[in-house]
C-alpha positions in Angstrom: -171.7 209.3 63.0 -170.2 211.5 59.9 -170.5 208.0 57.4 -173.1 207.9 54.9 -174.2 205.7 52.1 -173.8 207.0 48.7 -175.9 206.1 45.8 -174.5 206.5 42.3 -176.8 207.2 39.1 -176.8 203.8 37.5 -176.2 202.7 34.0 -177.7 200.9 31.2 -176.2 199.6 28.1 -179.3 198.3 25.6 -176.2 197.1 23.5 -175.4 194.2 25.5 -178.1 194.3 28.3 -175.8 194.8 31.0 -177.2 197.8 34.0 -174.2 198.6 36.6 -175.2 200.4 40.1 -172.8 201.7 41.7 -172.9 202.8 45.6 -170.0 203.9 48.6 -169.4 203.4 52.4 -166.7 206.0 53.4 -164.0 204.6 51.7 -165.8 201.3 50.2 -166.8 201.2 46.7 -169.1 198.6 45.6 -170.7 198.1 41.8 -173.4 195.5 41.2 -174.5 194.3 37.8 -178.2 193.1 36.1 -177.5 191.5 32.9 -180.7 191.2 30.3 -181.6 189.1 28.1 -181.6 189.6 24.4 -184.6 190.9 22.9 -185.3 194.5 24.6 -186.7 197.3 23.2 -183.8 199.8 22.8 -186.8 202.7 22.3 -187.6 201.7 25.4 -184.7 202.4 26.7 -184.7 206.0 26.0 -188.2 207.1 27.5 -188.5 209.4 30.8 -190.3 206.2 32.3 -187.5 203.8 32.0 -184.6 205.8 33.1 -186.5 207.0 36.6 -187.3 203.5 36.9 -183.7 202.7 36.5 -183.1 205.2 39.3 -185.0 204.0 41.9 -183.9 200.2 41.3 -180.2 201.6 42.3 -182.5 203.4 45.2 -184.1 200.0 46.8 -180.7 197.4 45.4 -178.7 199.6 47.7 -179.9 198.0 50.9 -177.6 195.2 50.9 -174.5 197.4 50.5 -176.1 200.1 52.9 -176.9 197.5 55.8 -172.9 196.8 56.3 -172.6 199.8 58.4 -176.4 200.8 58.3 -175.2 204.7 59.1 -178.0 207.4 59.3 -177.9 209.4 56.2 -178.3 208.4 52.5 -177.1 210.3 49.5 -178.0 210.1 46.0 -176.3 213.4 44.3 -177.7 212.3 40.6 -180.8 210.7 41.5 -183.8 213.6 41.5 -186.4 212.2 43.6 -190.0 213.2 44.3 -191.4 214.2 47.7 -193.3 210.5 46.9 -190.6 208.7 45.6 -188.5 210.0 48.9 -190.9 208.5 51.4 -191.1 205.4 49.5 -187.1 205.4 49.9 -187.2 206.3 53.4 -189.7 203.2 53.8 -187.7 200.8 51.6 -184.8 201.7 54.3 -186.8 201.8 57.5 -189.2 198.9 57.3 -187.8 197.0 54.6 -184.8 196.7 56.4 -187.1 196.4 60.4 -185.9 192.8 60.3 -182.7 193.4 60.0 -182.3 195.9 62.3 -184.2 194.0 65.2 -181.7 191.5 64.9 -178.8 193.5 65.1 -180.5 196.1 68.2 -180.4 198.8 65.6 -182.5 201.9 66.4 -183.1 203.9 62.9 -186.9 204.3 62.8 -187.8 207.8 61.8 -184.2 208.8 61.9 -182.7 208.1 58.6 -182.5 211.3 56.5 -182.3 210.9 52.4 -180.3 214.1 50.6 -181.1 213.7 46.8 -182.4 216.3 44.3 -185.9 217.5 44.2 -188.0 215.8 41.2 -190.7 218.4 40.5 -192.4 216.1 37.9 -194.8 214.2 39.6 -195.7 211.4 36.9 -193.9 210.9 33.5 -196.1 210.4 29.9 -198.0 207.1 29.5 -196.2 204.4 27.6 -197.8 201.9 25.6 -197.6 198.6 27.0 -199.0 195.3 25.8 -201.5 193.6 27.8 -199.8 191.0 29.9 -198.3 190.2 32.6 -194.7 189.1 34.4 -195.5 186.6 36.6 -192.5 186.5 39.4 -191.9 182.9 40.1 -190.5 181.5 43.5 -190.5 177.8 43.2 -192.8 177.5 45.8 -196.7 177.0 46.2 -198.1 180.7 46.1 -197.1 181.8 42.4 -198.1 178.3 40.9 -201.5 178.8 42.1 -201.7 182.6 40.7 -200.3 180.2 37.2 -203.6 178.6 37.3 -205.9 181.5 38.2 -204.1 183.3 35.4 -204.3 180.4 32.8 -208.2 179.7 33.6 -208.8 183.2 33.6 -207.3 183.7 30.0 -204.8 186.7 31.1 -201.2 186.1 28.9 -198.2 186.2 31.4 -194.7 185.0 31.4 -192.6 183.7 34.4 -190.4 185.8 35.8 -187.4 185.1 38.0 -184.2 186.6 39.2 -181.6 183.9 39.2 -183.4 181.0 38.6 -182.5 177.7 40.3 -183.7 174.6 41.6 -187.2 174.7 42.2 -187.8 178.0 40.6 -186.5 176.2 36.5 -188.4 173.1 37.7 -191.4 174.4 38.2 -191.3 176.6 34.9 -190.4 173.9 33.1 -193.6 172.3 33.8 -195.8 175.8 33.2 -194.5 175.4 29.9 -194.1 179.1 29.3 -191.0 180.8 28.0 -189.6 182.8 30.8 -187.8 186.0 31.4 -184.9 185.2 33.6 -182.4 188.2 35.0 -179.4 187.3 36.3 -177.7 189.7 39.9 -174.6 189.8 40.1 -173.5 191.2 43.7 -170.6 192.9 44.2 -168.4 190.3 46.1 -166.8 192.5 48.5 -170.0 193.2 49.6 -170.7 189.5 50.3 -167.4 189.3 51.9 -167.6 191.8 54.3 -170.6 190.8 55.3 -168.8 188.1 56.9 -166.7 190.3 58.9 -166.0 191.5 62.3 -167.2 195.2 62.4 -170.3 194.9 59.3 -173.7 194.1 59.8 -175.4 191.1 57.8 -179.3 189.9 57.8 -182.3 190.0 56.3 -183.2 192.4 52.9 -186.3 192.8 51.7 -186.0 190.9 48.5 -189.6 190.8 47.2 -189.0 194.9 46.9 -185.8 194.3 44.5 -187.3 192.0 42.6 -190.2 193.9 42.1 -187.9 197.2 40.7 -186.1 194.8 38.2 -189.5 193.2 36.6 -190.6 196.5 36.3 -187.5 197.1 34.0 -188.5 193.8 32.1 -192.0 195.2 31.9 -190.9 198.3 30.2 -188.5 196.5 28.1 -189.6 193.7 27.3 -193.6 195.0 27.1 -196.0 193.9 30.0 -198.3 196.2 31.5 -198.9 194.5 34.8 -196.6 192.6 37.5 -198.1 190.0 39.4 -197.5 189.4 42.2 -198.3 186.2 44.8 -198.7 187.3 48.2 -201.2 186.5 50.8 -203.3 188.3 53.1 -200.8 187.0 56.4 -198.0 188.7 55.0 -199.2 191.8 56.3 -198.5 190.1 59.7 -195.7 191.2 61.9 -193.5 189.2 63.6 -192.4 191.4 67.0 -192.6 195.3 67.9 -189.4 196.8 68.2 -187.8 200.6 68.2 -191.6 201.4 68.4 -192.7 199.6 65.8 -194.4 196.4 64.0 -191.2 194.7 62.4 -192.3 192.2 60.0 -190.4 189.5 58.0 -192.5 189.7 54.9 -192.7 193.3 54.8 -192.4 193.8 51.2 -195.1 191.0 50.7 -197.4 193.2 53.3 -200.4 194.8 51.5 -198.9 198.3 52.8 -196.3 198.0 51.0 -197.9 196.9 47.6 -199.9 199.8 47.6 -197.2 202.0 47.7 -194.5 200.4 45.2 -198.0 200.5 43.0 -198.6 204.2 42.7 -194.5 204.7 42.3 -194.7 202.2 39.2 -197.9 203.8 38.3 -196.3 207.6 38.3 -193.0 206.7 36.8 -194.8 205.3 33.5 -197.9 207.6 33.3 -200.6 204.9 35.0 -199.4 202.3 32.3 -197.8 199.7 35.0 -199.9 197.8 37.2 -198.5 195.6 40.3 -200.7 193.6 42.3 -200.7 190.5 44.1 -203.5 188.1 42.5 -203.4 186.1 46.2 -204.1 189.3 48.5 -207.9 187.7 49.0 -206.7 184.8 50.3 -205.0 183.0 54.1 -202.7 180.4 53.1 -204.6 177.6 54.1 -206.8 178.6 51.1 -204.0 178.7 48.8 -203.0 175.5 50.0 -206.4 174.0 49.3 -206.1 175.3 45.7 -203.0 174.2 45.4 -204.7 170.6 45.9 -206.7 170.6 42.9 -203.5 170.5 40.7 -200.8 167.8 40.6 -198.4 168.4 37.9 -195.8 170.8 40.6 -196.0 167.9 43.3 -192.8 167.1 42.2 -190.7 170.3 41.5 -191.9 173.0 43.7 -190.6 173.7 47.3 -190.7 176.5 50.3 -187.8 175.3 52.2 -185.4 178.0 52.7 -182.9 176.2 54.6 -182.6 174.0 51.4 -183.1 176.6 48.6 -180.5 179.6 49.5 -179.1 182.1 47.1 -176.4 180.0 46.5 -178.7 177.5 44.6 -181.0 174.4 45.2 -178.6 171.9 47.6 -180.1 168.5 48.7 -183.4 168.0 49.0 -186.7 170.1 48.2 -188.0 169.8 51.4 -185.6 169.7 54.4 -188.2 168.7 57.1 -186.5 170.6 60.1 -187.4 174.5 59.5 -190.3 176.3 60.4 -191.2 177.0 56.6 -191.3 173.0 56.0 -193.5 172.4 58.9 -196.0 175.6 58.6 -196.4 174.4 54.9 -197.2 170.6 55.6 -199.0 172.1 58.8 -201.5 173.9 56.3 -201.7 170.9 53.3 -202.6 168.3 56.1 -206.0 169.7 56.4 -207.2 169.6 52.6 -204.6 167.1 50.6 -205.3 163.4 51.1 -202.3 161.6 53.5 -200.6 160.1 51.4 -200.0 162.3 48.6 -198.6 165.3 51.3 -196.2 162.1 52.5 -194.9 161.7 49.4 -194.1 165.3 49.0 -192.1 165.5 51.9 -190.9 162.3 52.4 -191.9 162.0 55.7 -194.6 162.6 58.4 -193.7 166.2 59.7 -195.9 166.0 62.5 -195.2 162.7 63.7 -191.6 163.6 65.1 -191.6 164.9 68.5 -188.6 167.1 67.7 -191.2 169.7 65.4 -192.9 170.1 68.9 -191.4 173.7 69.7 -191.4 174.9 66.3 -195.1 173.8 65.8 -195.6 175.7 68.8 -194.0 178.8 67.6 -196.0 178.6 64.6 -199.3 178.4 66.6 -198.5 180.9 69.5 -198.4 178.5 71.9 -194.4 179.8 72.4 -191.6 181.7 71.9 -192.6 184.7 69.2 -193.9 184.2 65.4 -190.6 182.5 63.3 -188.8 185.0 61.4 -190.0 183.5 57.8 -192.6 183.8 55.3 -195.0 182.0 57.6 -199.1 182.6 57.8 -200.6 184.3 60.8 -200.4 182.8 64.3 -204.2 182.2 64.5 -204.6 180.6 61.1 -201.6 177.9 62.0 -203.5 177.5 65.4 -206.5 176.6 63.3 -205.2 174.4 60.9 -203.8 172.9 63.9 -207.2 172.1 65.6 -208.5 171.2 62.6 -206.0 168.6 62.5 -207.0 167.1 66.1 -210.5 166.3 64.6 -209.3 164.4 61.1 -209.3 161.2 61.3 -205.7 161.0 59.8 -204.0 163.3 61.5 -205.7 163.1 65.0 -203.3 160.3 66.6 -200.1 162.2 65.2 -197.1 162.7 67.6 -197.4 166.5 67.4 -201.0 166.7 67.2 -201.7 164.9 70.1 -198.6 166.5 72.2 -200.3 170.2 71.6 -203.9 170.0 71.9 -205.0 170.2 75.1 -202.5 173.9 75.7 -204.1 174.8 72.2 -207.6 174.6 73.1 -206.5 176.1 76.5 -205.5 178.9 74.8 -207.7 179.6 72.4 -210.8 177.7 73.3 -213.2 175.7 70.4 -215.4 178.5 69.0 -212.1 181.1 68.5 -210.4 178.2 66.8 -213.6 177.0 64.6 -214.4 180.5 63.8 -211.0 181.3 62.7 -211.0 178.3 60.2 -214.0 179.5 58.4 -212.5 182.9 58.1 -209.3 181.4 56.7 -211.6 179.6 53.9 -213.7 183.0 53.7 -212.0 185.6 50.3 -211.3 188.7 52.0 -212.1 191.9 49.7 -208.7 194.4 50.3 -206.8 193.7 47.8 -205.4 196.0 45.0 -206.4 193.5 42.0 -208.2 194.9 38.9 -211.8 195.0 39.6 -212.4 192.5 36.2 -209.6 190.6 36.7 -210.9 190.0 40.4 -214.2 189.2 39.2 -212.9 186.6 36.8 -210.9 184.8 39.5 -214.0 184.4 42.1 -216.0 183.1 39.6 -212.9 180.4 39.3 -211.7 179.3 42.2 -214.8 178.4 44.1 
């Protein structure tokens, strides 16, 4: 295959806001556009640290133009890259993209080649940065709990989001906090080929793009940490394929955090700091968190099938979809009855058609869903839990599963495996005061 993917050095206008990123496929030419809002620092602008930042966002945004033919070699002629910030690439390509190409029987594991210019500089000046934080905001449970962690713990932050809609301006209406909002614009070619005979389409690992454009905010607009909200199962694979773990949530994974941290870190001389204030915790311990707050009942929502990047349609919860039932599968356990039902609207596990999907999300079947779902055993657990509450016990689902689920597992695996999920784990990349101060909270 003699077709590559080109990179082009990207732009940035502090005038009007406005970075363009350009990229080719053979003959295709594609430019997509991040428009800022008012308010930067055009100093800012100007720095060693912004500009290699800038480079490496048109480095990971190029995945969804790259994964329409997904050919072997990458080339970024303008962009000078480190031997660190090359691996990093190569890993934004390979597992970034593992979904993606499991799904379309793609083998590219360890044979992607990048050909850019050596960056003998290994970490650019420190820049001075106020201390707070951007907060990336996803309109679903995970990043309003790290809102009340933050709050109770005093740290400033702002929400951050990336083409806000439905739940996402909802739910920072009600934190109350001015936001920084950037608005994508893809290039619609790209969106329209993707629809084509001959082009690939799937999954991109979105949580690694939006993660490159706060860290332009941060720099512009002055925040010395990113924040993010990701949990302990998203280091969780979903299936092994081409030889290796594939994993929906990749760019959630703790792997991965790690090593987007030390390229922030390097490009602004140890000044930027990018965590996930979750990492500790299972999402059954979020969700019992999430309890002790009321105010987002109303606004927030997981449901991809309802919540696309097209915008909010219909309503928050859709009630069919693995993410709908995994969440209420997790609530049930901690949130009183009634208050989950009016959430939802309806009694998830009290229609016989979530069966197979329950299943899937307890191993009982198929393979782990291909969404940002918790780990097998922790859904199994909640699930046993469930056959024990006096609520849930008689529940069409419930009572359907539990005699293959404590075949498979047995009592003590499942019991044990509950108290871990309510046990804070202790790797996690969070600021050892900041960490401190968040124990001490959420007790």
């Amino acid at each position: 295959m003699t077709e590559h993917f080109r990179i082009d050095r990207p732009t940035f206008d502090p005038a009007t806001g406005l970075a363009s990123f350009g990229y080719a496929l053979g003959d295709l030419h594609f430019v997509e556009k991040l428009s800022f809002p008012a308010g930067a620092d055009a100093a800012a602008a100007e720095r060693a640290s912004f500009r290699k930042l800038l480079d490496l966002t048109a480095v990971v945004l190029g995945v969804s133009y790259f994964k329409l033919r997904a050919p072997f070699e990458i080339h970024a002629p303008e962009i000078a890259l480190s031997e660190a910030e090359r691996a990093f690439a190569i890993d934004v390509y390979e597992n970034g993209l593992g979904e993606f190409y499991a799904r379309n029987n793609l083998q590219r594991f360890g044979k992607l080649s990048i050909h850019a210019p050596l960056d003998a500089e290994a970490t650019r000046p420190a820049v001075t940065l106020p201390n707070r934080a951007l907060l990336p905001i996803g309109g679903g449970k995970d990043s309003l709990v790290s809102v009340d962690l933050l709050t109770h713990t005093g740290v400033e932050f702002s929400p951050f989001a990336v083409n806000p809609k439905g739940p996402i301006l909802t739910s920072v209406d009600k934190i109350g906090t001015a936001p920084v909002y950037i608005t994508r614009t893809l290039d619609a070619e790209m969106i329209r080929l993707g629809k084509e005979p001959g082009f690939y389409n799937g999954h991109v690992p979105s949580t690694a793009i939006n993660s490159m454009i706060a860290a332009l905010c941060a720099l512009l607009y002055g925040y010395n940490q990113i924040v993010l909200s990701n949990e302990r199962s998203a280091s969780e694979g979903n299936v092994t394929f081409d030889g290796r773990e594939t994993n929906h949530q990749y760019s959630k994974s703790l792997g991965f955090e790690l090593l987007i941290a030390a390229i922030l870190s390097d490009a602004t001389g140890g000044s930027l700091k990018y965590f996930s204030l979750l990492r500790p915790y299972s999402e059954a311990r979020i969700a019992s968190l999430f309890t002790q707050e009321s105010k987002f009942d109303r606004v927030f929502s997981s449901c991809n099938r309802n919540f696309r990047l097209a915008g909010h349609q219909g309503d928050l919860w859709c009630g069919e979809c693995p993410k709908c039932h995994f969440v209420f599968l997790i609530f049930a356990p901690f949130m009183a009855k009634d208050r989950l039902l009016s959430i939802f609207g309806k009694n998830l596990l009290d229609n016989p058609a979530n069966e197979a999907s329950v299943r899937e999300l307890a191993g009982l079947a198929g393979q782990k869903p291909w969404e940002c779902v918790g780990e097998i055993l922790e859904a199994a657990a909640c699930l046993y839990t469930l056959t024990r509450h006096a609520d849930w016990h008689d529940a069409a689902v419930v009572k359907a599963v539990k005699a293959d689920l404590l075949a498979q597992y047995g009592e003590p695996k499942l019991q044990l495996a509950m108290a871990e999920c309510l046990t804070d784990g202790h790797d996690h990349h969070i600021p050892p005061a900041l960490a401190a101060k968040v124990a001490a909270y959420a007790v």
